[in-house]
N, C-alpha and C positions, 0 to 999 in steps of 0.2 A: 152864621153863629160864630162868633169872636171869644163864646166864654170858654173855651176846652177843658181846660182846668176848675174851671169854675163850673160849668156846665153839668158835669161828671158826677160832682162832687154835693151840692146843694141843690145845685139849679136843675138834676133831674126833677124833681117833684112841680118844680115853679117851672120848669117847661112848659109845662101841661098848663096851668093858670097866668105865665110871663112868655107863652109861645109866640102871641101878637105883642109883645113887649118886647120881645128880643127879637122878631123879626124886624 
């Protein structure tokens, strides 16, 4: 995971749906 800032911030809910996306 490269987003930290980003991750945290929006990308917790899209983790879950962009988790095979952002891996």
């Amino acid at each position: 995971m490269q987003l930290g800032p980003l991750a945290t911030s929006q990308g917790k809910r899209h983790v879950s749906s962009r988790s095979m996306v952002i891996f």
